[in-house]
N, C-alpha and C positions, 0 to 999 in steps of 0.2 A: 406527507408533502406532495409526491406524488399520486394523479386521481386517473385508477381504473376502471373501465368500462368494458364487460365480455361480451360481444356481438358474435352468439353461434349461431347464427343465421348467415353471417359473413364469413365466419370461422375467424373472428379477427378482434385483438384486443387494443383496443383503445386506450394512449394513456397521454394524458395532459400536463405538460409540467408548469410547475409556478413561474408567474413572471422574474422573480428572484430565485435564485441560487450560490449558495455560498459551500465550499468544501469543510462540512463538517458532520457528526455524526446523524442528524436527522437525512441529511442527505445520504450519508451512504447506505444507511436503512432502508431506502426507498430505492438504491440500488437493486439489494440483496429482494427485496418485496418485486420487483420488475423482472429478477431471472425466476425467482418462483414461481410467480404466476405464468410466464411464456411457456416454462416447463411441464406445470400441471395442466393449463389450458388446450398444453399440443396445436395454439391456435398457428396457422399458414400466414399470416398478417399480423405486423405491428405497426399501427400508425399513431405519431408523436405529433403531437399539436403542442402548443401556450396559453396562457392564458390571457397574455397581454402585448401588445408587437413591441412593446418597450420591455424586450426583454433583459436582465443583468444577470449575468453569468459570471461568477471568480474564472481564474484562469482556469486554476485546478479542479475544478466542476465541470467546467465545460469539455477538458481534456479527457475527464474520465469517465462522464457519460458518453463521450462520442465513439472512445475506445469500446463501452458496451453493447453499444447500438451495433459496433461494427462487428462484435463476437457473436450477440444474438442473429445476425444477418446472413452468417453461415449457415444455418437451418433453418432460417423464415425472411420471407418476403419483411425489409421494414423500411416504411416511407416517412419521409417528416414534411412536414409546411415549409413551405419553400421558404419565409422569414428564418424557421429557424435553422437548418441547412445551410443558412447564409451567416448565422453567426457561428457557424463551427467552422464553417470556412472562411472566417474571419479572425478565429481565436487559437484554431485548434492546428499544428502542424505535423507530420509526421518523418522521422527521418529514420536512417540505421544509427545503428551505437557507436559506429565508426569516426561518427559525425560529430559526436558530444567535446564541445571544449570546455576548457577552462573556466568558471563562474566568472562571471562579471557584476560584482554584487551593487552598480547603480543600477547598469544596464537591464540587468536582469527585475531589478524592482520596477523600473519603468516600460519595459515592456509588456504588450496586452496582450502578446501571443504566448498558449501554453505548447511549450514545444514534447512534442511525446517520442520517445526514443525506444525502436524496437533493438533490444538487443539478443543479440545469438553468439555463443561460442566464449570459450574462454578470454580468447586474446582484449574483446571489447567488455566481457565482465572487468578484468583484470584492470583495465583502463577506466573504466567510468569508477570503479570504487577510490582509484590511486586518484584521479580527481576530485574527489566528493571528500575523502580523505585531507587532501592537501588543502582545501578550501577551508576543513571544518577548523587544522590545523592553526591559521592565517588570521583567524576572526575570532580565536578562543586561548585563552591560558592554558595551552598544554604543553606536558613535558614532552620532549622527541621519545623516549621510549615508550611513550605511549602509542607513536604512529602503528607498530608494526600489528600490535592488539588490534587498534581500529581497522585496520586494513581486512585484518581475518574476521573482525566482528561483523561489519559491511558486508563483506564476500560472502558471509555465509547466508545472507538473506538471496542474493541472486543464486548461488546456488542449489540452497534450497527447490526455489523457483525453478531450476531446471531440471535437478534429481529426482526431484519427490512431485512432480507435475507429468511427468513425459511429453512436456511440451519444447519444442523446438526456437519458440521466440518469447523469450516475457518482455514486459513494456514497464519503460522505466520512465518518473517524472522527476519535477524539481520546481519548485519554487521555494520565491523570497515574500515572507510575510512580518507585515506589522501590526503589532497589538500594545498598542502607547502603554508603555514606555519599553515594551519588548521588541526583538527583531529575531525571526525565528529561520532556519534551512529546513524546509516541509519535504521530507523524499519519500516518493513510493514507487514501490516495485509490486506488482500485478500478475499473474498465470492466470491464463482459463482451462488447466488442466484438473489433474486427481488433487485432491486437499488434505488436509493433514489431517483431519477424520478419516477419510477412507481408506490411503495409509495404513493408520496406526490399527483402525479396526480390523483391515486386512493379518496386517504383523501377529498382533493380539491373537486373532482366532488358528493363526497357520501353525505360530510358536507354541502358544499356551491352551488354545481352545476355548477362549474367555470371548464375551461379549462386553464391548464399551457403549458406553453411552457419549453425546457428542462432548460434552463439557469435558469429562473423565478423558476424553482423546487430547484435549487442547493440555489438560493438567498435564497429561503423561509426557506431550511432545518438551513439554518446559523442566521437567526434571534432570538434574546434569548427566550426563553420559548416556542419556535415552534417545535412541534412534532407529529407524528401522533399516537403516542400511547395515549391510555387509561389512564387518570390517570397525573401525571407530570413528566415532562421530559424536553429534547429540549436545555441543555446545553452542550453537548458535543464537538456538534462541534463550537460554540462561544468563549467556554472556550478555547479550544484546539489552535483557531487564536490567542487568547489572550498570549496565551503561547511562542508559534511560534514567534508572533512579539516581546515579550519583548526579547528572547533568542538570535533575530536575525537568528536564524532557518531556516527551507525550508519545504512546505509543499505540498504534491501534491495529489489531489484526483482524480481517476477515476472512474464515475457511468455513466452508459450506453453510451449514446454520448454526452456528456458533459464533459468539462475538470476544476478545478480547482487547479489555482496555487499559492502560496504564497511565496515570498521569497524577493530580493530586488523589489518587484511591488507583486500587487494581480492583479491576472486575471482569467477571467471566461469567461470560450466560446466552441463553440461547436466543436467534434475532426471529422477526416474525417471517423472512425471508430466507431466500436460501444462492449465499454465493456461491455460483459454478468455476472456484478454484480458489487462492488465496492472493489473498493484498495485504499487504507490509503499509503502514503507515508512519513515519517518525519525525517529528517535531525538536526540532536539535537548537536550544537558544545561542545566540549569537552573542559576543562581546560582552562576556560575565566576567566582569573586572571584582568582582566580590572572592573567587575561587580560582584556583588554579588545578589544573587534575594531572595525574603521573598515573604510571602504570609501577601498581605493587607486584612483584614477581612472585615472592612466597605464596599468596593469595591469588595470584592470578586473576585480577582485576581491575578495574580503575578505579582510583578512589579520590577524591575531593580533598582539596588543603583550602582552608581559610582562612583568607590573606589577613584579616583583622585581625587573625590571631599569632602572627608571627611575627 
């Protein structure tokens, strides 16, 4: 999608992006291919051109190449065409987490601006999920003792993001998507810290003395009760599959060069790039009047009722 060009005479990579952009897995391929090659290049200059001044950008594309451009920028000079500069500063906003209200599900589908929210700290994690929560609540057949599960299942993706990152801010997004006759809550949460390869390989070789390979990191991090912290842990992202599959949902992770997908298949495999940190992506369908979901306690999860069948 994205077109590379190495000028080591300049010491500077050139990279071109298509007049079109849409928030989907070829694009975020060409994310994870744009920290690689900055990485290996060691090039001092990144310069971002287009291919056509009529450019069209999703919200959620534009929000979160702008966020990369802006991570890449702490180690390298990177300049863009002043056109496109002008559509990030047209599309793209940035606020604290403090900031985040209530969904507004016209509003928010009629809006062109992707709003990105840096969040830090417990108080605004706790907050943005009780929101994302409450919303998902509002627009779907669920039972109330399912809230407090979703609450923890949510949380554990921003946590994550802070424990196992050593990062001090991750970037959290949100949008409303349609796919006739669907309507989807698209969220992602972002670090440009340590990844859940580096992690587990660390853990692996301190605990056991084993060497992982990156696929065999992503397996391990998803086994119930597997975690590298101190203490217990290790359900988050078990829970979170759990979730994903009852809903019917979409889920996509990227941590370093490694990819995981969940959606009508699960797959796990290595990308041709390499993201510097990990990104949570999930696709939550809206107003599925066919199911209702509760939270089983014995089982510890959510599970799906079929209203045709009762």
């Amino acid at each position: 999608m994205f077109y590379f060009e190495d000028d080591k005479k300049e010491n500077c990579l050139f990279v071109t992006i298509p007049k079109e952009i849409k928030y989907d897995f070829e694009f975020l391929a060409s994310i994870s291919e744009l920290m690689k090659k900055a990485q290996e290049l060691s090039c001092k200059e990144i310069r971002v051109s287009y291919e056509n001044k009529a450019v069209n950008f999703s919200k959620m594309s534009a929000g979160y190449l702008y966020n990369t451009l802006r991570f890449l920028a702490r180690k390298r000079n990177v300049f863009l065409r002043k056109p496109l500069y002008q559509v990030f500063n047209e599309k793209v906003q940035h606020s604290g987490g403090e900031k985040f209200r209530k969904i507004d599900l016209e509003k928010e589908a009629l809006s062109p601006i992707q709003q990105c929210y840096q969040i830090s700290g417990d108080n605004e994690v706790e907050r943005t999920v009780q929101i994302l929560v409450e919303f998902i609540l509002e627009h779907n057949l669920i039972l109330e003792n399912a809230k407090e599960f979703l609450i923890t299942t949510i949380g554990e993706i921003f946590s994550n993001a802070f424990n196992h990152s050593d990062e001090k801010e991750v970037f959290f997004m949100y949008d409303i998507e349609f796919r006739k006759p669907d309507i989807f809550l698209v969220i992602n949460v972002t670090d440009y810290g340590k990844t859940i390869i580096h992690n587990v390989q660390n853990y692996q070789r301190e605990m056991y003395g084993l060497e992982m390979e990156s696929t065999e990191c992503i397996r391990w991090a998803f086994g119930k009760g597997n975690t590298t912290r101190r203490g217990s842990g290790g359900y988050g992202l078990p829970t979170l599959v759990n979730y994903i599959n009852e809903i019917q949902g979409e889920l996509l992770i990227f941590s370093g060069d490694t990819i995981y997908t969940l959606g009508k298949e699960e797959r796990l495999f290595s990308s041709e790039g390499n993201f510097s940190g990990t990104s949570v992506t999930m696709r939550i369908p809206l107003f599925n009047t066919n199911s209702a979901f509760m939270y089983d306690e014995r089982r510890n999860k959510i599970v799906s009722i079929d209203l045709d069948k009762i």
